[in-house]
KOLNUDREN-224128 format. One record per residue (C-alpha): x, y, z; residue in three letters. Coordinates in Angstrom, 2 decimals. Last residue first. Example, Ala and Ser with C-alpha at 12.3 -4.5 7.8 and 13.67 -1.06 7.14 Angstrom:
! KOLNUDREN-224128
+---------+---------+---------+------+
:       u :       v :       w : type :
+---------+---------+---------+------+
:   13.67 :   -1.06 :    7.14 :  SER :
:   12.30 :   -4.50 :    7.80 :  ALA :
+---------+---------+---------+------+
! end
This chain:
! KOLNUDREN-224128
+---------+---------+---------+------+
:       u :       v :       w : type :
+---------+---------+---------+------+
:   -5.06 :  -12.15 :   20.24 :  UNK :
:   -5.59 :  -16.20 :   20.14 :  UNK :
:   -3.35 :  -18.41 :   17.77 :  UNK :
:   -4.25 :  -22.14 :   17.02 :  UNK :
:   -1.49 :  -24.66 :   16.39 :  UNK :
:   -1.84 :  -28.24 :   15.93 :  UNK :
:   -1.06 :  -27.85 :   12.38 :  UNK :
:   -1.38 :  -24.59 :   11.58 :  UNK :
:   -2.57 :  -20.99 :   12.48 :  UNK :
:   -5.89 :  -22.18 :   13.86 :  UNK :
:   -7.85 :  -18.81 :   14.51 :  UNK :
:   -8.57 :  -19.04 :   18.41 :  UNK :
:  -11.76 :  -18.76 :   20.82 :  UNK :
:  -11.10 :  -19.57 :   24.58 :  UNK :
:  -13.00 :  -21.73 :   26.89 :  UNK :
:  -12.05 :  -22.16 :   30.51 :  UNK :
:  -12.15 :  -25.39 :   32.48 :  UNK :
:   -9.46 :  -24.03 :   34.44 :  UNK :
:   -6.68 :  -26.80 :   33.85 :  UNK :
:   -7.83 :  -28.60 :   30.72 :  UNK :
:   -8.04 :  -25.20 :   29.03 :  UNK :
:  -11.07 :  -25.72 :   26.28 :  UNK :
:  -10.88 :  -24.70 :   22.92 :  UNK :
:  -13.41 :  -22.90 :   20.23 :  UNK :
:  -12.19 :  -22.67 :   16.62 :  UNK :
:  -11.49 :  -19.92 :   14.06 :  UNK :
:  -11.21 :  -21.69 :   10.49 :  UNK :
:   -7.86 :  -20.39 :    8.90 :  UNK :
:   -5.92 :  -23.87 :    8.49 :  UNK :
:   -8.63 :  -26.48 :    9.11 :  UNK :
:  -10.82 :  -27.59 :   12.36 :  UNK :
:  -12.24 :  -30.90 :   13.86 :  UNK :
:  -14.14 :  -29.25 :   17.16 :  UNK :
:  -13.33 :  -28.62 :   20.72 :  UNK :
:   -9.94 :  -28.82 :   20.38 :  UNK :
:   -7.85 :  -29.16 :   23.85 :  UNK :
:   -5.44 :  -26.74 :   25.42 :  UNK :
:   -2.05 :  -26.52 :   25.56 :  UNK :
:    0.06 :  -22.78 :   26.51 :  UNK :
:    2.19 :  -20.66 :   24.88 :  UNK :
:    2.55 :  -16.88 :   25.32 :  UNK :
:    4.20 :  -14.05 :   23.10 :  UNK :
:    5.52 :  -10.69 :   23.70 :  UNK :
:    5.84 :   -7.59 :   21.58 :  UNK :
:    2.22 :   -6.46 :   21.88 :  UNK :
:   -0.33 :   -9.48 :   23.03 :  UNK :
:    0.23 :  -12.64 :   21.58 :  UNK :
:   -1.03 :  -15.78 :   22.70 :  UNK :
:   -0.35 :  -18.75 :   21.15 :  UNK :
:   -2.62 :  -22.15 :   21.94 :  UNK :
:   -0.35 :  -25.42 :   21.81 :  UNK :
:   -3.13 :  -28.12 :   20.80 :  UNK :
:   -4.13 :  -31.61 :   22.55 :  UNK :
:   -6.41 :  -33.09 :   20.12 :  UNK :
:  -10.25 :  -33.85 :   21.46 :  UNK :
:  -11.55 :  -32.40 :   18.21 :  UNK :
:   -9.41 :  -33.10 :   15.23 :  UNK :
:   -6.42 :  -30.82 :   14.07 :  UNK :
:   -5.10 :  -29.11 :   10.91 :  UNK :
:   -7.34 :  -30.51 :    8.34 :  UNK :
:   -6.57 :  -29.41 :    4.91 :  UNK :
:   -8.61 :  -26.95 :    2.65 :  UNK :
:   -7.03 :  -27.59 :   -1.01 :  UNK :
:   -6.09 :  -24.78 :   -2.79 :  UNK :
:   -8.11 :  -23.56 :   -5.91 :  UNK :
:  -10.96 :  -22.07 :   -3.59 :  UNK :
:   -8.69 :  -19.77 :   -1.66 :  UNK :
:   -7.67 :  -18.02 :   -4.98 :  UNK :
:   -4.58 :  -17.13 :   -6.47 :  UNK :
:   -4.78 :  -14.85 :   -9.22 :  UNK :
:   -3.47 :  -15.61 :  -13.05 :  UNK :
:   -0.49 :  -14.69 :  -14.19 :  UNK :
:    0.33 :  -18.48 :  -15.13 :  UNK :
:   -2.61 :  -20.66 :  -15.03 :  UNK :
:   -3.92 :  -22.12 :  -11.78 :  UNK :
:   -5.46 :  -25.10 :  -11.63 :  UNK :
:   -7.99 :  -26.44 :   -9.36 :  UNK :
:   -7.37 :  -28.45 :   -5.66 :  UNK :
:   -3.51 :  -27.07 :   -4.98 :  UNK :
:   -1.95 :  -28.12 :   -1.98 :  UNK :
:   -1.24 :  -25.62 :    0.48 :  UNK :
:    2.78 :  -25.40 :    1.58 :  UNK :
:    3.02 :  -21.23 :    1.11 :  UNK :
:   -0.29 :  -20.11 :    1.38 :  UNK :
:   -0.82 :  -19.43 :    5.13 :  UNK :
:    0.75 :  -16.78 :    5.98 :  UNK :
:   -0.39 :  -14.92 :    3.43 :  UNK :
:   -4.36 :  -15.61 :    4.13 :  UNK :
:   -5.90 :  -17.06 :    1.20 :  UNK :
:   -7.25 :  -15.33 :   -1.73 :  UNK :
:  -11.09 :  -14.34 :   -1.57 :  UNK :
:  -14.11 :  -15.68 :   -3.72 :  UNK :
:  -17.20 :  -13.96 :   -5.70 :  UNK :
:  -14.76 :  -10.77 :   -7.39 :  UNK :
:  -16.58 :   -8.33 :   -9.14 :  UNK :
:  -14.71 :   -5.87 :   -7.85 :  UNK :
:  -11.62 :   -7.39 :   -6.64 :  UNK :
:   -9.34 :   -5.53 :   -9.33 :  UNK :
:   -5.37 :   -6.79 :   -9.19 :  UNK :
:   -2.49 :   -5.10 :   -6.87 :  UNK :
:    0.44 :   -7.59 :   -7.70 :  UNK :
:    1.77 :  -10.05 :   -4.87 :  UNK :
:    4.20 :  -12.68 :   -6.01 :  UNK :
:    4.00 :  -16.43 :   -6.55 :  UNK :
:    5.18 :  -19.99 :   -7.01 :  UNK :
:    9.04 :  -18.74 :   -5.51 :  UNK :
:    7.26 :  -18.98 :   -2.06 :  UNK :
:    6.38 :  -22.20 :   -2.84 :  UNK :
:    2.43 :  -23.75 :   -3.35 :  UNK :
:    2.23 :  -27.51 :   -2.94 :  UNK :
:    1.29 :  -29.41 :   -5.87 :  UNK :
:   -1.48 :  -31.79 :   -6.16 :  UNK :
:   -3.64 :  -30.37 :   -8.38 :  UNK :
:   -1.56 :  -28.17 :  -10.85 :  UNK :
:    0.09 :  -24.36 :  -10.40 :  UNK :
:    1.36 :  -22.72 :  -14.23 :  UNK :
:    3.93 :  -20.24 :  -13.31 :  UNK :
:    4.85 :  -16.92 :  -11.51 :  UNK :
:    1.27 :  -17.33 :   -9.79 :  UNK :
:   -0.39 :  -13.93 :   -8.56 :  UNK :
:   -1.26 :  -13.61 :   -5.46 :  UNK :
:   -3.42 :  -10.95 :   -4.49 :  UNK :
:   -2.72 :   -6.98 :   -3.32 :  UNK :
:   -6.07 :   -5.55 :   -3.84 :  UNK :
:   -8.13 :   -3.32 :   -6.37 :  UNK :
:  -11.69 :   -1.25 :   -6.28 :  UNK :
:  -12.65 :   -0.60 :   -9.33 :  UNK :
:  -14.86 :    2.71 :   -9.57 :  UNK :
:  -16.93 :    3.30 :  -12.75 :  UNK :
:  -18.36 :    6.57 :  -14.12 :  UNK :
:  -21.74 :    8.70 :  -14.70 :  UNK :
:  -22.46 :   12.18 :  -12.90 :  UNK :
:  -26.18 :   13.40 :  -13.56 :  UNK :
:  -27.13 :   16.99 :  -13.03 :  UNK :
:  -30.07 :   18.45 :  -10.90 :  UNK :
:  -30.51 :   22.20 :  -10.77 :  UNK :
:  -31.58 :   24.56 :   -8.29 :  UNK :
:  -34.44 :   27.20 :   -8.25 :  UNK :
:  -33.74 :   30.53 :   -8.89 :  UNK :
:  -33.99 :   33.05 :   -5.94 :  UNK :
:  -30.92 :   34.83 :   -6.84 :  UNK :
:  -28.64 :   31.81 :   -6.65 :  UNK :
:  -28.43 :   28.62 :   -8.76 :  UNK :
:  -26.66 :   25.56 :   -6.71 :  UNK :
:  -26.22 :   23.04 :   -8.72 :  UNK :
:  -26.89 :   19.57 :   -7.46 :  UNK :
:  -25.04 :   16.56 :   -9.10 :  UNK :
:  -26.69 :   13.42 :   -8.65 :  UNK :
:  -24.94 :    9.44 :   -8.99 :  UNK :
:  -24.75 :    7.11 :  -11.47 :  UNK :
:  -22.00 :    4.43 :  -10.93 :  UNK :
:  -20.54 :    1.50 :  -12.62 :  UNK :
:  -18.24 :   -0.88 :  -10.74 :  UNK :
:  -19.58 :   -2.43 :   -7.71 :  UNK :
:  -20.07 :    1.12 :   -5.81 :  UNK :
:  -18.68 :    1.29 :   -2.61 :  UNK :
:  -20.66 :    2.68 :    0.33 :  UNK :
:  -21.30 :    5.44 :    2.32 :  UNK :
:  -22.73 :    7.32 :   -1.15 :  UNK :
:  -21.09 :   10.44 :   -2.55 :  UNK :
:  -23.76 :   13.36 :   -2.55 :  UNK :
:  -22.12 :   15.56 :   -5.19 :  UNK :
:  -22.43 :   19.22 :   -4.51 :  UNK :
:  -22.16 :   22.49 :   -6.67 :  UNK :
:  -21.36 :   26.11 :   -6.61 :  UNK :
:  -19.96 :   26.35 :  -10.09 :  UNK :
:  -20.65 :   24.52 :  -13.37 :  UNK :
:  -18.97 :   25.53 :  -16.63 :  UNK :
:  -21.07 :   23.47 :  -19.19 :  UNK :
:  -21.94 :   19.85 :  -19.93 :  UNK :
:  -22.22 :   17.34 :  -17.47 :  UNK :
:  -19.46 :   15.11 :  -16.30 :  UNK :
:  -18.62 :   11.22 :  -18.27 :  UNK :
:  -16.22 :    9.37 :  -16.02 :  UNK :
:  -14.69 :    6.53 :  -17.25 :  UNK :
:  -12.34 :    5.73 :  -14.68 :  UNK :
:  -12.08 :    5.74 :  -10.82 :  UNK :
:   -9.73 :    4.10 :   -9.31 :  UNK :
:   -9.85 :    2.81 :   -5.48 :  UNK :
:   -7.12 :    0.92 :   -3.32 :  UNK :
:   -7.43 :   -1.54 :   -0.95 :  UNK :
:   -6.22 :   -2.04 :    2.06 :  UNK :
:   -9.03 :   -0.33 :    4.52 :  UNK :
:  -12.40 :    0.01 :    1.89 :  UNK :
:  -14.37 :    2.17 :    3.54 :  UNK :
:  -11.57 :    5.34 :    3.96 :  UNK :
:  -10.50 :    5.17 :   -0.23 :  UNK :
:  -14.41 :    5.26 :   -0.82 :  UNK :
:  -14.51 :    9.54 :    0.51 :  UNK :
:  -11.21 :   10.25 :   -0.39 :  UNK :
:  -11.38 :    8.79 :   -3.73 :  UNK :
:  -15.02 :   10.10 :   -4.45 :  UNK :
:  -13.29 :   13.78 :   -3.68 :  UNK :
:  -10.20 :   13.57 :   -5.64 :  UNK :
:  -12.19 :   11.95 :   -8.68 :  UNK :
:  -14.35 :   14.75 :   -8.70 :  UNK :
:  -11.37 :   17.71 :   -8.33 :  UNK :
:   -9.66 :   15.76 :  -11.72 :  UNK :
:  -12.49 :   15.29 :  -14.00 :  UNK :
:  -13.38 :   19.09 :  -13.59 :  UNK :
:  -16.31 :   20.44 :  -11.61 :  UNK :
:  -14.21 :   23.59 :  -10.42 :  UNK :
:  -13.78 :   23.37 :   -6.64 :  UNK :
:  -16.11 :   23.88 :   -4.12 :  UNK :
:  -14.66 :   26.01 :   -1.62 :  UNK :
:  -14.48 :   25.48 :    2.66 :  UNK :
:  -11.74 :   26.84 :    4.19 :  UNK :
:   -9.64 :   25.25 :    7.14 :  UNK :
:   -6.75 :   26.95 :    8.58 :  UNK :
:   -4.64 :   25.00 :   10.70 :  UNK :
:   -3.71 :   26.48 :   14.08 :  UNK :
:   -0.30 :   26.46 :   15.72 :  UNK :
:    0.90 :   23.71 :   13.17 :  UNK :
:    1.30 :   20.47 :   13.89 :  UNK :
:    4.35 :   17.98 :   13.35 :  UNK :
:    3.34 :   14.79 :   14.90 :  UNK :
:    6.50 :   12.05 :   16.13 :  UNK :
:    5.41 :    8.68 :   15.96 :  UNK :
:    5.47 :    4.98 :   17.93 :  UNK :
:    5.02 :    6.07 :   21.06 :  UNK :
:    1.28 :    6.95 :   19.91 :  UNK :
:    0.78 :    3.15 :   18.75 :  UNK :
:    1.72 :    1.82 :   22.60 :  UNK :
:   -1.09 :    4.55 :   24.13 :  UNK :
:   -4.09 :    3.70 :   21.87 :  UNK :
:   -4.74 :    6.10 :   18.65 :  UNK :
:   -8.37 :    7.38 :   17.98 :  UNK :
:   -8.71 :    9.75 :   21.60 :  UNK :
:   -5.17 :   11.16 :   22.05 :  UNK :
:   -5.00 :   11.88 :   18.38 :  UNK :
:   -8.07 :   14.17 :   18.97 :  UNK :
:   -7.09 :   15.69 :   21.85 :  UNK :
:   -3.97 :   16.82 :   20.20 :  UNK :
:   -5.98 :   18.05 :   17.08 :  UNK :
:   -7.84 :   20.29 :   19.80 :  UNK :
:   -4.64 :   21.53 :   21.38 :  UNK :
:   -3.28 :   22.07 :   17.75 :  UNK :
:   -6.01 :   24.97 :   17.03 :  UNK :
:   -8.16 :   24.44 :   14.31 :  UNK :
:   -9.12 :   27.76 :   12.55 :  UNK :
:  -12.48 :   28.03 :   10.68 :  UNK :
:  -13.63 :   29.65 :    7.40 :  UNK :
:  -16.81 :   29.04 :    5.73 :  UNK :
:  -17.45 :   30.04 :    1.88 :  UNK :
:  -19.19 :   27.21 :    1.09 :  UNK :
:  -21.28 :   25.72 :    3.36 :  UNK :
:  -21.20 :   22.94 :    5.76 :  UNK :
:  -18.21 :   20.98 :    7.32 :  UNK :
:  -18.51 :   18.48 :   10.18 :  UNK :
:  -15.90 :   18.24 :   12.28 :  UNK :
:  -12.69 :   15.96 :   13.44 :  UNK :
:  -14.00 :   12.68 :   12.51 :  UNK :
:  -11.39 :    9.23 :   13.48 :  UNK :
:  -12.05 :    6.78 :   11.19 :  UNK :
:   -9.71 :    8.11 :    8.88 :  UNK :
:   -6.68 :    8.65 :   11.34 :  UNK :
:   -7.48 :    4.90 :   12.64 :  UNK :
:   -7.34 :    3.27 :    9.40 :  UNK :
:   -4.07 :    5.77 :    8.52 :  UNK :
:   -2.70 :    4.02 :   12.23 :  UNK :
:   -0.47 :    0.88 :   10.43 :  UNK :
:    0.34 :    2.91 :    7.55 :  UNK :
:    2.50 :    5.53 :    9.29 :  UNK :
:    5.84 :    5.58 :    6.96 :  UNK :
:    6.93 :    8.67 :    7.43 :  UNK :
:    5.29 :   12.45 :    6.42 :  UNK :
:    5.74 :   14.60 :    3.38 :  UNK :
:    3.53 :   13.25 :    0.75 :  UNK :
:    0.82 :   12.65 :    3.55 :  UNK :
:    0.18 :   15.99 :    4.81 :  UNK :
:   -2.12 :   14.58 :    7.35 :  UNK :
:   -4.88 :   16.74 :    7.82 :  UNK :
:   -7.61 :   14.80 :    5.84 :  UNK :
:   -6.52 :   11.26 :    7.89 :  UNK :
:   -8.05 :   12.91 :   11.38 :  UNK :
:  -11.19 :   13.46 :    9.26 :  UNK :
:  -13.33 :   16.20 :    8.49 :  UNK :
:  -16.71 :   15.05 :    7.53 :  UNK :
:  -17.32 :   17.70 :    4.10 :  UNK :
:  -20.85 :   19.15 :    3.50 :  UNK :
:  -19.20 :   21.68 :    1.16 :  UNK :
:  -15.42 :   20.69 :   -0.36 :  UNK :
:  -12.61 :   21.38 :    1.70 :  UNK :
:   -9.44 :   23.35 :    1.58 :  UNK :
:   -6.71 :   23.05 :    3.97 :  UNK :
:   -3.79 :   25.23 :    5.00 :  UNK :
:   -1.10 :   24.55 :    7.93 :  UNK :
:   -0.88 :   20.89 :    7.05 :  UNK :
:   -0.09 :   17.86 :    9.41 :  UNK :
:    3.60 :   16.15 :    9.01 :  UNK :
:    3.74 :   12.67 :   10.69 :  UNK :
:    7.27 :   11.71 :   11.43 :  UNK :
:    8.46 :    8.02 :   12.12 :  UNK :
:    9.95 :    7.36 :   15.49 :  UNK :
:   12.69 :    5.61 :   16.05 :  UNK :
:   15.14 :    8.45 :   16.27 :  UNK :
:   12.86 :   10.12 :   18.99 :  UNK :
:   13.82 :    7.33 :   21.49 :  UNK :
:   10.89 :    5.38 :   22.36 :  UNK :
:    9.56 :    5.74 :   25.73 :  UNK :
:    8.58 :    3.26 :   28.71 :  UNK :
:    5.47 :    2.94 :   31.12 :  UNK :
:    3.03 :    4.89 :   28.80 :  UNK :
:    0.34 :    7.09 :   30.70 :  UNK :
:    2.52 :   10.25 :   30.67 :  UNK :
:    0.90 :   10.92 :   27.22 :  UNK :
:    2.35 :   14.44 :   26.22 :  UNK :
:    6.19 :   13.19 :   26.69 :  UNK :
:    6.03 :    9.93 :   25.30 :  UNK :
:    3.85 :   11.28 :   22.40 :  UNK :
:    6.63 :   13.55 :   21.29 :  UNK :
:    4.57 :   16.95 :   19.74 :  UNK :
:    6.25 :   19.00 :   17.72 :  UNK :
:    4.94 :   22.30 :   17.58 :  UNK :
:    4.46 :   24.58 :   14.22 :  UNK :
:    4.99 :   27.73 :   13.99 :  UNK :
:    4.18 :   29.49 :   10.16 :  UNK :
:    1.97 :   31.92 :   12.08 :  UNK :
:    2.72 :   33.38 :   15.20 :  UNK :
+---------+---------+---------+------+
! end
């Protein structure tokens, strides 16, 4: 019956986990009953997600967009998804602990069409969005400038490359003409920024300082054109500054100071984390090593070797 939808608790469908949240602690995923498509479309877990009305779920949406449902062809297609299939899928891109984390709202079937929409400003940067948005993890992608050809256009497809552009893009347009006529070849022109949260200094930072967590906040800035990365979060609060920084301006790894957090042959603690819990043990460096330089160690007990990202000083963490 259409207009049904199921929802699916993922302690109950995937007996596999040892323990269960309670439903209030789960956030709600809503997927669409109706979806249109352009041609030659990779459906993705991520597409079907009706993600103005669902919960917080940012931690899987990598997963959800990795994850392809089915390849779509030619316009004009219609195909019904049923929810057992969309269960499957879920089952197969999201590991047992992340699926007791959400509730999924699906529909009986979901009806998939496949239209090109009008060539307008607004249906092309929908589609090289969704295709960039899913290489690019955090980030987020803008498209601006775009200059479409001339004319009312219908029955077209845009090729969108498998990888970001660095800023300007020219990429083909195919028409589709009908009645035996042969197609035609348009040009699309525009420029994609791709932006991250950085840290931006609240004030002017000088060599010698130590960054505070009051020297800062995170802003969503372009990254481009960008030749260095910012340091890791948790580890920017307490570097020393190398080169200036000037108020507003982005935070950099190369204007902090790299600082050596142990020497090899020092006795480290080694964290483990796996989950919700947490493991210490010692272990001894193989190598002199700074904050954020992955590092190999030795266990003076079993002889073993294990591979860590040094956290601190005299602290290396290994997942």
């Amino acid at each position: 019956m259409s207009g049904l939808r199921f929802f699916w608790i993922f302690f109950f469908l995937f007996s596999s986990l040892a323990g269960a949240a309670e439903p209030s602690s789960q956030s709600s995923i809503d997927l669409k009953e109706k979806i249109s498509v352009p041609p030659h479309t990779t459906l993705s877990l991520l597409d079907l997600v009706d993600q103005e009305n669902s919960g917080n779920f940012a931690a899987i949406k990598d997963k959800l967009a990795r994850r392809a449902v089915m390849v779509l062809q030619e316009e004009g297609e219609r195909i019904g998804l049923s929810s057992q299939s969309v269960v499957q899928h879920l089952k197969s891109a999201l590991a047992p602990e992340e699926r007791d984390l959400y509730r999924f709202s699906i529909p009986r079937r979901i009806q998939i069409t496949v239209t090109a929409p009008a060539l307008t400003e607004a249906s092309v940067k929908a589609l090289l969005i969704s295709k960039w948005q899913k290489l690019c993890g955090e980030c987020r992608v803008e498209i601006s400038n775009l200059r479409l050809p001339l004319g009312k256009l219908a029955h077209w497809h845009l090729e969108v490359p498998e990888n970001l552009p660095s800023g300007s893009f020219n990429l083909p347009i195919t028409v589709k003409a009908g009645n035996g006529a042969m197609d035609a070849t348009y040009w699309l022109q525009g420029k994609a920024d791709v932006l991250r949260e950085l840290p931006v200094a609240q004030r002017a930072l000088y060599p010698g300082e130590r960054v505070r967590a009051e020297d800062f906040t995170y802003r969503w800035q372009s990254v481009t054109h960008a030749v260095d990365g910012p340091p890791e979060k948790n580890f920017l609060v307490g570097m020393k500054v190398k080169i200036p920084v000037a108020a507003n301006q982005v935070i950099w790894s190369r204007n902090l100071e790299k600082e050596k957090a142990l020497s090899r042959g020092d006795q480290v603690r080694v964290i483990l984390k796996q989950g919700s819990w947490e493991l210490s043990l010692s272990a001894i460096a193989e190598k002199d090593a700074e904050v954020g330089d992955t590092i190999t160690l030795k266990n003076p007990s079993t002889k073993k070797e294990l591979i860590g990202l040094v956290v601190g000083k005299g602290e290396v963490q290994v997942q």
